[in-house]
C-alpha positions as protocol buffer text, in pm:
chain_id: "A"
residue {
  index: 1
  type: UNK
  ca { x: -5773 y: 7335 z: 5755 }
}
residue {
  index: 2
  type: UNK
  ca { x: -5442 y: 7221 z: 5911 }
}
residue {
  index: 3
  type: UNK
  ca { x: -5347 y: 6848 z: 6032 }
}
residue {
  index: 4
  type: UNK
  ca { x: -5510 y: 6593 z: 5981 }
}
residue {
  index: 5
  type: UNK
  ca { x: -5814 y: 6550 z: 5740 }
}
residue {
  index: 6
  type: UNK
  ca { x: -6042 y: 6242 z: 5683 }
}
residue {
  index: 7
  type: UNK
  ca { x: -6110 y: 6139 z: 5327 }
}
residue {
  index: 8
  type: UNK
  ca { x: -6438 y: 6310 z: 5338 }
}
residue {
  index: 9
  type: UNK
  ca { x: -6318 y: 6668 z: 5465 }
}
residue {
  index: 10
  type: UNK
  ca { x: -6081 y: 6600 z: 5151 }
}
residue {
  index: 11
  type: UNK
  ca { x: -6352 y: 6554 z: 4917 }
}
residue {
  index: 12
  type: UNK
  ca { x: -6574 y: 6887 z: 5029 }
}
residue {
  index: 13
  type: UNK
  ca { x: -6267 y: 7121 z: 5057 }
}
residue {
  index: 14
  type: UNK
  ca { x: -6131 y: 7033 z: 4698 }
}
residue {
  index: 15
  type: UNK
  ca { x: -6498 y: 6951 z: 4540 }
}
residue {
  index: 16
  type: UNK
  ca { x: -6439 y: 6611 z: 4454 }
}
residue {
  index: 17
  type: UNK
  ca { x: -6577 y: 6273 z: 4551 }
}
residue {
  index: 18
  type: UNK
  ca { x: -6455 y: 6083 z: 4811 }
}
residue {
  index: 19
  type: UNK
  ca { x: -6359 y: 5781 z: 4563 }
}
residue {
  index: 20
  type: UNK
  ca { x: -6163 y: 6030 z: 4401 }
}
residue {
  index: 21
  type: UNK
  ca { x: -5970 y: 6104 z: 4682 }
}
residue {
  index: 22
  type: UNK
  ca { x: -5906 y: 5763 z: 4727 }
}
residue {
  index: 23
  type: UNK
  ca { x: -5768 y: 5707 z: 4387 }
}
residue {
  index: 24
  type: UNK
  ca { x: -5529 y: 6007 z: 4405 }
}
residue {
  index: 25
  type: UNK
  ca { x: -5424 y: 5895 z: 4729 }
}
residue {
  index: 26
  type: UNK
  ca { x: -5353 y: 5537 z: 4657 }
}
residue {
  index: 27
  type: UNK
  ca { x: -5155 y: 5691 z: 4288 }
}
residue {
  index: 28
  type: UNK
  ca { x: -4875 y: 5862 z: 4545 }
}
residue {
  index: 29
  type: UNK
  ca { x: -4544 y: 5730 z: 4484 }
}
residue {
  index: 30
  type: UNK
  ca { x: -4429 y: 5502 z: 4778 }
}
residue {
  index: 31
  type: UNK
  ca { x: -4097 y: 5547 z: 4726 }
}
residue {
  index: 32
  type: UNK
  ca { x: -3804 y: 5671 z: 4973 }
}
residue {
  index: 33
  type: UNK
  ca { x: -3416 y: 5657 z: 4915 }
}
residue {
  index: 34
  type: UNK
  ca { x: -3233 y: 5620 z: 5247 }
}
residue {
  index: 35
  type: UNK
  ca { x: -3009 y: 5906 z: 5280 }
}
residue {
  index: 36
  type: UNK
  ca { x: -2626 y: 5890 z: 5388 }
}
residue {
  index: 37
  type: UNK
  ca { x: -2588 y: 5947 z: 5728 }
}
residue {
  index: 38
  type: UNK
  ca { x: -2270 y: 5961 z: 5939 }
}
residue {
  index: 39
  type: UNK
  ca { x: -2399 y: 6044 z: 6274 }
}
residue {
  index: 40
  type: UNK
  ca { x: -2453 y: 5859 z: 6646 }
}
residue {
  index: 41
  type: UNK
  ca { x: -2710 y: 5888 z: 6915 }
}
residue {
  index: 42
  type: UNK
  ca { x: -3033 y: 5683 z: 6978 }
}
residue {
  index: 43
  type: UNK
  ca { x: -3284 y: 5587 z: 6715 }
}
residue {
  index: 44
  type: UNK
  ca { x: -3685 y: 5595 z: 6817 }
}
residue {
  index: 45
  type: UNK
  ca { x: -3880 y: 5365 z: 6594 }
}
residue {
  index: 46
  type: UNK
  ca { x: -4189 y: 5312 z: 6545 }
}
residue {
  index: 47
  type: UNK
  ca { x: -4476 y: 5222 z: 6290 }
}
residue {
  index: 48
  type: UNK
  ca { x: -4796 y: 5368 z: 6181 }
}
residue {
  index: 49
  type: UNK
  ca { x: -5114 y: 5268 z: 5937 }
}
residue {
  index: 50
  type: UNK
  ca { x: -5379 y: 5353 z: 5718 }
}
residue {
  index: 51
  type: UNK
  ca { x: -5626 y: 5122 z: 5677 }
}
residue {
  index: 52
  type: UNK
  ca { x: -5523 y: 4723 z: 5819 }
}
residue {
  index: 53
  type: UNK
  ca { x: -5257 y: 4689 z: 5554 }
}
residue {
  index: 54
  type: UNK
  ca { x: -5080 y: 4982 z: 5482 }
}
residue {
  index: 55
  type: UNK
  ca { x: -4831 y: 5176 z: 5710 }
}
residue {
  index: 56
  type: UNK
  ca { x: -4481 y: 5327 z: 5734 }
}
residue {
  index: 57
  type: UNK
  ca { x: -4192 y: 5230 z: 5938 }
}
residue {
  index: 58
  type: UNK
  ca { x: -3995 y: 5524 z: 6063 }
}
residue {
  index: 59
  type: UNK
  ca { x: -3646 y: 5582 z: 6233 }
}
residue {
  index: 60
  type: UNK
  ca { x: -3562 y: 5892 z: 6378 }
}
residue {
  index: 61
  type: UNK
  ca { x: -3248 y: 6041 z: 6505 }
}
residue {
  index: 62
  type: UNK
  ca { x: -3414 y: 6078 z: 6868 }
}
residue {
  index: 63
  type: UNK
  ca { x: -3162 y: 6463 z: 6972 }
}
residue {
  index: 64
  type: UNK
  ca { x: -3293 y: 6629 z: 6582 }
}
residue {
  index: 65
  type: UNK
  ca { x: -3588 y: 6421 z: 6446 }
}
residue {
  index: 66
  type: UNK
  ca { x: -3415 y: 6339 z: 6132 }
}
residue {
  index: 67
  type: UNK
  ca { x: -3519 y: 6068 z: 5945 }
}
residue {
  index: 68
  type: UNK
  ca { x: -3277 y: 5772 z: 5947 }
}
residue {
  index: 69
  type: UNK
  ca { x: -3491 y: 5496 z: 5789 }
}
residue {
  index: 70
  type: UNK
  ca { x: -3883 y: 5502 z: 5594 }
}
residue {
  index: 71
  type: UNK
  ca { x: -4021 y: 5152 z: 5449 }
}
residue {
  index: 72
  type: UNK
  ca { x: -4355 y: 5103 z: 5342 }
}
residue {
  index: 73
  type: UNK
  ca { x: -4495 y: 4800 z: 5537 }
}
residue {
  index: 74
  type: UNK
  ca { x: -4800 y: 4636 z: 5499 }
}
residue {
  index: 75
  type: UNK
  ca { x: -4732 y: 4450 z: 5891 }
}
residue {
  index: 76
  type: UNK
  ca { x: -4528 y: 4542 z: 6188 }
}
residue {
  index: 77
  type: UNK
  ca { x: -4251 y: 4269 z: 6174 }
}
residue {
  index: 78
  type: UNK
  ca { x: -3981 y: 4216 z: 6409 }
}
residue {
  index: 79
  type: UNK
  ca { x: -3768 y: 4176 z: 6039 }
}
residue {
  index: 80
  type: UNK
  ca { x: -3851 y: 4489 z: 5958 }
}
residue {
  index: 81
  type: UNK
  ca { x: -3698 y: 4636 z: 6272 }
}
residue {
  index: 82
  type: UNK
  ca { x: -3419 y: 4463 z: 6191 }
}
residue {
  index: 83
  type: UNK
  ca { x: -3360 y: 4568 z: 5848 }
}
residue {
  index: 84
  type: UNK
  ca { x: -3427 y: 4970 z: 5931 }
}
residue {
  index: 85
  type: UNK
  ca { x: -3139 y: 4892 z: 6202 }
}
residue {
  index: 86
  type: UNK
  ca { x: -2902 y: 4695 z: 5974 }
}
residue {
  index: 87
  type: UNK
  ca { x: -2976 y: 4972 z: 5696 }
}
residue {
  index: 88
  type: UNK
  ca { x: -2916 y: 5282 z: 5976 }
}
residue {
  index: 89
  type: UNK
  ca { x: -2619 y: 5080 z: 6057 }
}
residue {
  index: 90
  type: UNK
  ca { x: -2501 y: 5002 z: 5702 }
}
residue {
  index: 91
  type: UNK
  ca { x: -2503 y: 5412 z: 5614 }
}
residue {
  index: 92
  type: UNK
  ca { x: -2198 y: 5495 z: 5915 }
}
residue {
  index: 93
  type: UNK
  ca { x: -2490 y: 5589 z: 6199 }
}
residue {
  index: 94
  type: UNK
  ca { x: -2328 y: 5469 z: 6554 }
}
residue {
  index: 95
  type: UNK
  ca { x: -2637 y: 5382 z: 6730 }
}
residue {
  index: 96
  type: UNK
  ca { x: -2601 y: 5433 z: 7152 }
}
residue {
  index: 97
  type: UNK
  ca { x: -2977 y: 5287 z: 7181 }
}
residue {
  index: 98
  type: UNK
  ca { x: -3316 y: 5217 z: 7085 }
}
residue {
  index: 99
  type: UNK
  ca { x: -3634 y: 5340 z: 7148 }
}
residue {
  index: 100
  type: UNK
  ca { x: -3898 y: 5113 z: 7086 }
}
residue {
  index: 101
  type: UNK
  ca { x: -4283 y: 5043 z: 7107 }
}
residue {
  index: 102
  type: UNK
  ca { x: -4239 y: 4763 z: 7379 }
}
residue {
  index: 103
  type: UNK
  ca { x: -4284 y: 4441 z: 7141 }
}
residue {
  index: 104
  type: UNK
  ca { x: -4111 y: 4149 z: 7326 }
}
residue {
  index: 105
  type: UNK
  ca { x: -3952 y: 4031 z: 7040 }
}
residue {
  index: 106
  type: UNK
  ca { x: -3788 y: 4348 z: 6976 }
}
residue {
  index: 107
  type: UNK
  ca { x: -3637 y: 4363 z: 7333 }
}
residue {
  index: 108
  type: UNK
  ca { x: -3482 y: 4011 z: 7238 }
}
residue {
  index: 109
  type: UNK
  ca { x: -3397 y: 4139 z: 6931 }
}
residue {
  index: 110
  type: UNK
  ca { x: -3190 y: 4428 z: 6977 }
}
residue {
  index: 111
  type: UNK
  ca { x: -3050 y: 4299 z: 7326 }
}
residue {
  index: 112
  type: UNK
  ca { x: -2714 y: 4383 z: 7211 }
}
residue {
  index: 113
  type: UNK
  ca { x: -2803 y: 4748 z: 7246 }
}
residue {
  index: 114
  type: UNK
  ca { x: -2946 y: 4973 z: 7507 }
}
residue {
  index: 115
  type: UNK
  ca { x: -3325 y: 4922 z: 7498 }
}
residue {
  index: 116
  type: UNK
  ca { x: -3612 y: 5202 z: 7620 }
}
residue {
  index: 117
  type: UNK
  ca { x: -4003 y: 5145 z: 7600 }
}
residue {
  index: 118
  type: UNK
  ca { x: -4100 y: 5522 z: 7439 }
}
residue {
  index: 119
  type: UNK
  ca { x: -4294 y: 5717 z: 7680 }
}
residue {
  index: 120
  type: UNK
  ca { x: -4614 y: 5749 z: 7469 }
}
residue {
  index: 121
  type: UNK
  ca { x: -4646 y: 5358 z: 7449 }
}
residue {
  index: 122
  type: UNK
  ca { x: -4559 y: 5312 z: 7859 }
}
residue {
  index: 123
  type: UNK
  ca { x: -4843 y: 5597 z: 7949 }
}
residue {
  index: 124
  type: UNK
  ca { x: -5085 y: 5341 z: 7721 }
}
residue {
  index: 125
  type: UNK
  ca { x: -4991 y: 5056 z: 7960 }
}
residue {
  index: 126
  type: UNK
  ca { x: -5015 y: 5227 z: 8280 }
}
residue {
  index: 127
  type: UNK
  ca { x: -5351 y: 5364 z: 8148 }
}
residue {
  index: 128
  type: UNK
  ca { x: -5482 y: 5002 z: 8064 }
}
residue {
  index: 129
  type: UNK
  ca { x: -5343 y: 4879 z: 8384 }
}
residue {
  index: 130
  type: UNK
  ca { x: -5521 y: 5163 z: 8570 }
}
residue {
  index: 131
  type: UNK
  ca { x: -5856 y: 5112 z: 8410 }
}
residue {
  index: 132
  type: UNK
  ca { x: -5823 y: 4719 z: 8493 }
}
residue {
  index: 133
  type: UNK
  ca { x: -5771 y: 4830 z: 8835 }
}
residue {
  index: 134
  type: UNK
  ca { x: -6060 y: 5044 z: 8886 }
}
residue {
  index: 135
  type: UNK
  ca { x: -6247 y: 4743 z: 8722 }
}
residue {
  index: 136
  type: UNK
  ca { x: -6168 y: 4518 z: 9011 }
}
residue {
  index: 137
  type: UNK
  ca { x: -6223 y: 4805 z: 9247 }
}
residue {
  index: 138
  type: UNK
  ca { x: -6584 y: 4883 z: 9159 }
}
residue {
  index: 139
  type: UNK
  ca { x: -6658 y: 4524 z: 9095 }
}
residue {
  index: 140
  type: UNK
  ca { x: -6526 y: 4421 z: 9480 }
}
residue {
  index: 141
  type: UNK
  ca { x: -6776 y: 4762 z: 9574 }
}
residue {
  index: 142
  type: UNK
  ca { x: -7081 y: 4598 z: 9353 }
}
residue {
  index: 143
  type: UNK
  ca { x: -6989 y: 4268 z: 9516 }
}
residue {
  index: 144
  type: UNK
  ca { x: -6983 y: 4402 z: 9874 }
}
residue {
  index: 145
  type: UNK
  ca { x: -7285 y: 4624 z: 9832 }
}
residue {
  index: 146
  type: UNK
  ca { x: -7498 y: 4301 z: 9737 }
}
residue {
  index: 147
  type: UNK
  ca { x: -7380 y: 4034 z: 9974 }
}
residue {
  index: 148
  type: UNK
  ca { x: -7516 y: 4273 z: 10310 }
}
């Protein structure tokens, strides 16, 4: 098995229970030292979870995919952006710009440096857009269909 695995494909491959897992899991050091870095170019951030109160924030060096920043969060602040760029900052990295999620706030935020929505997070919006669309189209069919 390669990738990703659920707690329960865990728990058959290694012969354990699944509450075992869990324990093991939850036992993993959370712990990351910010490395020196004396470097420029544009930062991508963005965060991830596990569960509702447990994610990561990560910073990459957008040109190599080096890690800049890595905090264990337990919500996506707009504070938290701030400190990963503040610490990025702090360790000699010239940041040119920032690729972001597309939280408001964070456009505010950071408007002191150039700002770009990350093209995973703009396909989401033109998807949800697109699907409203199609909602209103099929409704204004349903509607014309049944007032003949």
């Amino acid at each position: 098995m390669e990738g990703k695995q659920t707690i329960s494909e865990l728990s058959h491959r290694f012969g354990v229970s699944e509450s075992t897992i869990k324990r093991r899991l939850k036992d993993i050091s959370k712990s990351w030292e910010q490395l020196t870095i004396e470097d420029c170019g544009y930062v991508h951030m963005d965060a991830t979870y596990w569960g509702r109160s447990w994610g990561v924030l990560l910073a990459l060096d957008e040109h190599s995919g080096f890690p800049l920043y890595l905090a264990f969060i337990e919500n996506e602040t707009a504070s938290d952006y701030e400190k990963a760029i503040r610490s990025i900052e702090g360790r000699s990295y010239t940041i040119f710009g920032i690729i972001i999620d597309g939280k408001k706030s964070l456009f505010t935020l950071f408007s002191d440096y150039q700002i770009q929505m990350c093209q995973f997070h703009i396909k989401q919006v033109i998807r949800l857009i697109s699907h409203r669309i199609q909602g209103l189209r099929q409704r204004e069919n349903l509607r014309a269909y049944w007032t003949r």
